[in-house]
N, C-alpha and C positions, 0 to 999 in steps of 0.2 A: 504494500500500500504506500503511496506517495504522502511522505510528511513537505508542510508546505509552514512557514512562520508566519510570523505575523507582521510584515511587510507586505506579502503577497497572497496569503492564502483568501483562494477565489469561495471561500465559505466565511460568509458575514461572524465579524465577530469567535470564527474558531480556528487554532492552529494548533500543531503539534509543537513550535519551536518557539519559545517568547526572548526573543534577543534580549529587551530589557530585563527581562528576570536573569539572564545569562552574565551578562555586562555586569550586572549590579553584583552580583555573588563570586566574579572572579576578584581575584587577589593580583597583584602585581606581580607582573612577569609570567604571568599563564594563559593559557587559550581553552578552548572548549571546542570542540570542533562536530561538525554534525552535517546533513546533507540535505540542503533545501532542495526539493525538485521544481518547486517554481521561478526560483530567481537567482541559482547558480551559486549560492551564500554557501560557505565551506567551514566558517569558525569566525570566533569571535578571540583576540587578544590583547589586553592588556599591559604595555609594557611599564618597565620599573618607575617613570615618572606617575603614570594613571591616566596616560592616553587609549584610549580604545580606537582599534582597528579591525575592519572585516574584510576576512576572507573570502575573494571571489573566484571562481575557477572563468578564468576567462578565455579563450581556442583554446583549452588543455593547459594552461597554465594559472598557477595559483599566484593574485595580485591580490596584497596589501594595501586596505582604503581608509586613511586616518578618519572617524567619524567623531559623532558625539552619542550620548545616551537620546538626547533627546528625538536624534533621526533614526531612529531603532521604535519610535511610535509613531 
C-alpha cells in the first residue's frame, strides 16, 4: 500500500507520514528516513546547528533541501 505524508497525501486530512511530528522529535544530527510515494520525500534531517533538511530523491539521486518546520504544514 502507498504511504503518502502530509504534504501531499490526495486523502483530505489523512496521511501515513507527518513531517512535522518527525522534525519536531528528531535531535541534532539525525534523520528519519521513510518513502513518500507521492512527492518523492526520502527523510527528514536535522543537523548539529537545528536546521532541518529534506530529503528528495530526485532522477535517482538523493538532494538535500534546507527547509523550515513551518513548510512541513
Amino acid at each position: 500500500m502507498s504511504e503518502y505524508c502530509n504534504k501531499c497525501s490526495p486523502f483530505k486530512n489523512q496521511h501515513d507520514i507527518d513531517l512535522v511530528k518527525i522534525a519536531l522529535k528528531l535531535k541534532k544530527g539525525y534523520s528519519t528516513n521513510f518513502i513518500c510515494e507521492g512527492c518523492n520525500n526520502r527523510a527528514v534531517y536535522k543537523d548539529d546547528q537545528g536546521l532541518l533538511y529534506l530529503a528528495k530523491s530526485v532522477k535517482g539521486e538523493i538532494e538535500l533541501h534546507l527547509t523550515t518546520i513551518e513548510q512541513f504544514m
